[in-house]
N, C-alpha and C positions, 0 to 999 in steps of 0.2 A: 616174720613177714606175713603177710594177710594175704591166705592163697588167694582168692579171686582179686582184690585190689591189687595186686604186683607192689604194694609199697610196705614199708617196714612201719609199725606201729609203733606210735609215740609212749615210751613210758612213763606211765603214770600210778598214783596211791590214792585212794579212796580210804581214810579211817572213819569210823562210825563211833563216837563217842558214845559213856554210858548214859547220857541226858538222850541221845536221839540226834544229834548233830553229827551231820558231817561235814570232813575237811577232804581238799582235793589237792596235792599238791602232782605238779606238770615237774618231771624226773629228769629232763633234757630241755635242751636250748629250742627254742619256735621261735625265736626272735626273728622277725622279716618270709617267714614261710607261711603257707598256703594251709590252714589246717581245717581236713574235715572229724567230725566227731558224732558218732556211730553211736546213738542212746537210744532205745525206744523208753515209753513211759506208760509201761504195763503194769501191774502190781508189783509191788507197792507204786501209788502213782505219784501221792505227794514226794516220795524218798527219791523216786529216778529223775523227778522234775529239779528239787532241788539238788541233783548231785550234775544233773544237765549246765544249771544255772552256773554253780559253783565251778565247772568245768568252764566253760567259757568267760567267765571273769578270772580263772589261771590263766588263761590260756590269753588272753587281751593284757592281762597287768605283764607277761612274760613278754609282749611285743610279738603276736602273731600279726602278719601284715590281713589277713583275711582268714575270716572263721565261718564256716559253714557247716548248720546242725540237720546231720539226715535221721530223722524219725523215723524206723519203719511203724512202730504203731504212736498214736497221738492221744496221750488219757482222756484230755479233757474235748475232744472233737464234740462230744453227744450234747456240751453246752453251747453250742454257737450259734442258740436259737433264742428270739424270747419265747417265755413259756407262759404267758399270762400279760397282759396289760399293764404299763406303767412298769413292770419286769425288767430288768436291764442287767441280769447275771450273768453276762456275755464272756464266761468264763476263759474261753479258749483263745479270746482274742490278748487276755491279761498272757495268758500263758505263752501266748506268740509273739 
């Protein structure tokens, strides 16, 4: 149980293959419940993004009726600007 939430955390498996991949599998039933999921995307940014990603496509293919991702920190925030003219690497909005 997650002292400050009062609720029990849902178990899950993060493997990281020897290519650099990883797989996410969701350990229990979310079918029709309410799921929040708890990732910040600090170093490594690309690995947390895409284990974020892979999390919530379990977690939708399992039939969560509602998925909501709380970020305390956001890797790609520093790109939500153009940087230049005709620039359009509006990074963070891809990631959002």
């Amino acid at each position: 149980m997650a002292k400050y939430l009062k609720k029990p955390l849902c178990k899950t498996k993060v493997v990281r293959f020897a290519d650099g991949e990883t797989h996410v599998d969701v350990d229990e039933s979310v079918k029709g419940k309410e799921i929040y999921i708890i990732q910040s995307t600090s170093r490594p940014v690309n690995d947390n993004v895409m284990e974020l990603f892979l999390t919530v496509s379990a977690c939708k293919r399992a039939g969560a009726a509602d998925i909501t991702c709380v970020i305390p920190y956001y890797g790609y925030a520093r790109q939500e600007r153009k940087n230049k003219n005709r620039a359009n690497p509006i990074s963070s909005s891809d990631v959002a």
